[in-house]
PADOKOL-868707 format. One record per residue (C-alpha): residue number from 0; residue in one letter; x, y, z. Coordinates in nm, 3 decimals. Example, Ala and Ser with C-alpha at 12.3 -4.5 7.8 and 13.67 -1.06 7.14 Angstrom:
0; a; 1.230; -0.450; 0.780
1; s; 1.367; -0.106; 0.714
// end
This chain:
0; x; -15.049; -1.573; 0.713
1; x; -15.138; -1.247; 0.912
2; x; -14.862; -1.051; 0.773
3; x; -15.032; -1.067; 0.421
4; x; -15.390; -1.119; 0.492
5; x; -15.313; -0.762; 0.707
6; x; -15.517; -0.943; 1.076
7; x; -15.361; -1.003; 1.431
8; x; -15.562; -1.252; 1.562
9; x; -15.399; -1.461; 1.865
10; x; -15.299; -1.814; 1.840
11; x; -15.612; -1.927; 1.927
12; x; -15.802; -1.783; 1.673
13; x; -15.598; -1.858; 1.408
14; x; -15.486; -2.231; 1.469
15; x; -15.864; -2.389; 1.419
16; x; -15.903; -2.189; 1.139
17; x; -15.600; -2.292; 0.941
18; x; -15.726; -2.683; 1.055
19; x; -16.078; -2.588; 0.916
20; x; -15.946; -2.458; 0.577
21; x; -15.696; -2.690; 0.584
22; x; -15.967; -3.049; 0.627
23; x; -16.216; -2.889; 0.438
24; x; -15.992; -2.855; 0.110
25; x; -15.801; -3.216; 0.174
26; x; -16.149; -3.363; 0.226
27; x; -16.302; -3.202; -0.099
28; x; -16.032; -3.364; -0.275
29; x; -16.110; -3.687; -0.172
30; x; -16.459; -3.725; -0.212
31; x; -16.538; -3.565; -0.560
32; x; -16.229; -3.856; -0.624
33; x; -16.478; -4.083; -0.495
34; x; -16.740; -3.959; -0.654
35; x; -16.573; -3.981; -0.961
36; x; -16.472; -4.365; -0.894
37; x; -16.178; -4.387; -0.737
38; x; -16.210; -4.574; -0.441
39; x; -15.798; -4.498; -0.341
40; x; -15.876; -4.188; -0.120
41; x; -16.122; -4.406; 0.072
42; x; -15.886; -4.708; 0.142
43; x; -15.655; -4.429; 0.264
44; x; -15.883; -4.322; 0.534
45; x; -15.918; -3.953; 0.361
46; x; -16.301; -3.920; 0.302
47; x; -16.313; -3.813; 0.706
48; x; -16.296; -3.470; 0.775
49; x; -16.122; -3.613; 1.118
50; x; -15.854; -3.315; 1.085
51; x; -15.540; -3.572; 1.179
52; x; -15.611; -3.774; 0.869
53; x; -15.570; -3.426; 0.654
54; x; -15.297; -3.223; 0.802
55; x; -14.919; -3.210; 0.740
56; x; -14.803; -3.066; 1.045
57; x; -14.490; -2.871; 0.919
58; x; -14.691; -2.775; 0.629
59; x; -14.953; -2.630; 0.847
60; x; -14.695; -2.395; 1.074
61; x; -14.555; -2.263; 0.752
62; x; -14.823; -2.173; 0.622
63; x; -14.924; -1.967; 0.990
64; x; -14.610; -1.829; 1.010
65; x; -14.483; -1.753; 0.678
66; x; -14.849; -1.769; 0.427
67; x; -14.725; -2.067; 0.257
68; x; -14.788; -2.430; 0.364
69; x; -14.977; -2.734; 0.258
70; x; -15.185; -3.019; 0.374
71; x; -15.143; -3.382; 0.337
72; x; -15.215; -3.406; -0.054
73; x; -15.532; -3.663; -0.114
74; x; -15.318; -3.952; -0.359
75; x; -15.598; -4.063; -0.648
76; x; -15.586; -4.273; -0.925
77; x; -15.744; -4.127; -1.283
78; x; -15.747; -4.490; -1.403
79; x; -16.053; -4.559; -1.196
80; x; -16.248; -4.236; -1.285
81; x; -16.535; -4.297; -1.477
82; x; -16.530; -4.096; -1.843
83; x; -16.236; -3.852; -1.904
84; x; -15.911; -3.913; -1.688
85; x; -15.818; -3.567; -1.735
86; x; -16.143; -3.381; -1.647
87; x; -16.197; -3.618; -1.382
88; x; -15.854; -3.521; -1.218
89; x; -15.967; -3.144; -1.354
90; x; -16.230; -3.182; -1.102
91; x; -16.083; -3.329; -0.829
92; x; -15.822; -3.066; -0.813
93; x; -16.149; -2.771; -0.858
94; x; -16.252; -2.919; -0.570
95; x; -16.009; -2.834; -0.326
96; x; -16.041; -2.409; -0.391
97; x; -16.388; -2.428; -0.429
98; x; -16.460; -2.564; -0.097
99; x; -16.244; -2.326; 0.031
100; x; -16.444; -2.040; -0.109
101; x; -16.784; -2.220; -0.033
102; x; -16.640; -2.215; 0.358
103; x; -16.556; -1.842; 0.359
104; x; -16.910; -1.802; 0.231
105; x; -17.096; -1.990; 0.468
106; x; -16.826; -1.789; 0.725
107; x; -16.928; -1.438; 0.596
108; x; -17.286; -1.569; 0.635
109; x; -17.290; -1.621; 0.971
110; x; -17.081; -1.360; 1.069
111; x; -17.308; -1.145; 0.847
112; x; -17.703; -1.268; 0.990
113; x; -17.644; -1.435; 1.321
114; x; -17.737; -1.247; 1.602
115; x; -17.483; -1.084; 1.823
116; x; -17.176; -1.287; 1.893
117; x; -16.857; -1.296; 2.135
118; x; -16.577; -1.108; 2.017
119; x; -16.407; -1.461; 2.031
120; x; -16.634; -1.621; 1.750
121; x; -16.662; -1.285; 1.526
122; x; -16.269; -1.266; 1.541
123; x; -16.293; -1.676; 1.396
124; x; -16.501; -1.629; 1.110
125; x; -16.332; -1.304; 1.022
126; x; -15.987; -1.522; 1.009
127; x; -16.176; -1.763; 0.844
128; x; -16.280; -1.596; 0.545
129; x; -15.956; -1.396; 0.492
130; x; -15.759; -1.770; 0.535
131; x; -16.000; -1.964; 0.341
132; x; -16.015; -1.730; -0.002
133; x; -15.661; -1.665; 0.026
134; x; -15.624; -2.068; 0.049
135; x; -15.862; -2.084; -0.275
136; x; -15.677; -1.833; -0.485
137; x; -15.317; -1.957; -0.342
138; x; -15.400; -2.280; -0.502
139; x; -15.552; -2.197; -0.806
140; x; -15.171; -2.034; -0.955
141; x; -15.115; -2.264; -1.248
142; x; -14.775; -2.423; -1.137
143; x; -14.755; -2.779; -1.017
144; x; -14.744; -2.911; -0.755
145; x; -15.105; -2.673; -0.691
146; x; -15.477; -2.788; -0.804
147; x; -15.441; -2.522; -1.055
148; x; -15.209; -2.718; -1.235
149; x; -15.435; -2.946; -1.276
150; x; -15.722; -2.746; -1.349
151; x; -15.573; -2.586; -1.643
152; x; -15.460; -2.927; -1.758
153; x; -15.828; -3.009; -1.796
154; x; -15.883; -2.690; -1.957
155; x; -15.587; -2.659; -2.250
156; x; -15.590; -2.850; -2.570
157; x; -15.458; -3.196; -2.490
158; x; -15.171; -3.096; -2.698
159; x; -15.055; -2.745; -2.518
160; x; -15.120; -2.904; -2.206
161; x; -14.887; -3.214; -2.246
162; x; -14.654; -2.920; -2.398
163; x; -14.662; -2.712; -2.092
164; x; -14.655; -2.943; -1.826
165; x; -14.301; -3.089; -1.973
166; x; -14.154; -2.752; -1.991
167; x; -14.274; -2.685; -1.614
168; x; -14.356; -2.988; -1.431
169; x; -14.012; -3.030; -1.293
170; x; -13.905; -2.669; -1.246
171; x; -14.269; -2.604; -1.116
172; x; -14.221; -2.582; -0.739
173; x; -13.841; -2.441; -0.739
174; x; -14.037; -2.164; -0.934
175; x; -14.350; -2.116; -0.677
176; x; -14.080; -2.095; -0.405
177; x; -13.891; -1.829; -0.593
178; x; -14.264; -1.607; -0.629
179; x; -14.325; -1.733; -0.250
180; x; -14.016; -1.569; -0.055
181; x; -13.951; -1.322; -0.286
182; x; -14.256; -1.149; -0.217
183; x; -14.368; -1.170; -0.593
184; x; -14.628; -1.404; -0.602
185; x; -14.835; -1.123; -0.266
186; x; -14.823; -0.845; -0.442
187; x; -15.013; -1.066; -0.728
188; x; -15.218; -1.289; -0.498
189; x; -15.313; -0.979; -0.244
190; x; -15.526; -0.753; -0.484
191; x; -15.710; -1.095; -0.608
192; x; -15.777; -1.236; -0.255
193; x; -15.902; -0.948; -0.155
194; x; -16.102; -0.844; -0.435
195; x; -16.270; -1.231; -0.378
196; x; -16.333; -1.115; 0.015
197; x; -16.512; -0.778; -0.109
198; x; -16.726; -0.985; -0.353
199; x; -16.805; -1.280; -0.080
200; x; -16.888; -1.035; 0.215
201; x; -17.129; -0.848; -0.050
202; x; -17.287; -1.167; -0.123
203; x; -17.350; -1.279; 0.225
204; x; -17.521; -0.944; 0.280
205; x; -17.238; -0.696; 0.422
// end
């Protein structure tokens, strides 16, 4: 992830912050599916934000290595949601990038007000808030398997979203690992991520 979020930070650094961003987005997942009632994330042992019961340990050393990875993905059932199946799932999937950005807010905050820190910690938070928006907006591209798939699902016309998702649903990660190692889908994502940091650090004050 440093080569496109532009930071060197040591191993160190950079390991509890990809768990951090990592939990926190598996564990949003799973309890707005709670909240919505689905009890399946529960009897799975996912509403913990225990870091083992969230992270897919290949998926986490590509994405430190190479910007691209994954965590275990929270399995829910929309049959169980109370109201709409679609929004429901809509906002289970929201979830996941929002927490993300709510983390590299609360990051920029106390990197922002706190009062002087070790290098150590400063160097955390900084990694934090570059990982965790580019986390949010990495998620958000509207290809499955991502929560943006599912966001814009929620969002379309029941019938142009049952029409795109059978044109793309199947093709939809051969076509995210094309933009991935190409270099496509950076020079897209980089300008948005960090437009997001810019507008998070001036929020929290910077």
């Amino acid at each position: 992830m440093s080569g496109f979020l532009g930071l060197g930070p040591d191993l160190l650094i950079r390991i509890p912050a990809l768990v951090a961003a990592l939990t926190i987005h598996e564990y949003a997942h799973a309890r707005v599916a709670l909240a919505m009632g689905d009890p399946t994330p529960k009897h799975a042992g996912r509403v913990t934000l225990n870091p083992l019961a969230h992270l897919d340990p290949i998926g986490m050393i590509m994405l430190w290595i190479t910007s691209f990875g994954w965590g275990r993905p929270v399995e829910v059932n929309p049959a169980n949601f109370r109201g709409d199946r679609e929004r429901g799932m809509m906002a289970v999937a929201a979830a996941g990038p929002l927490s993300n950005l709510g983390l590299a807010l609360v990051s920029a905050l106390i990197l922002s007000y706190a009062p002087v820190m070790p290098a150590a910690v400063s160097g955390f938070l900084a990694v934090s808030i570059r990982m965790n928006v580019f986390l949010a907006v990495f998620n958000l591209i509207p290809l499955p398997p991502l929560d943006g798939s599912k966001v814009l699902f929620g969002i379309l016309p029941r019938r142009i979203a049952y029409e795109y998702f059978a044109r793309v649903q199947a093709m939809g990660p051969f076509l995210l690992l094309l933009l991935v190692f190409s270099g496509a889908l950076w020079r897209v994502l980089g300008p948005l991520a960090f437009g997001m940091e810019r507008l998070i650090l001036r929020i929290a004050g910077f």
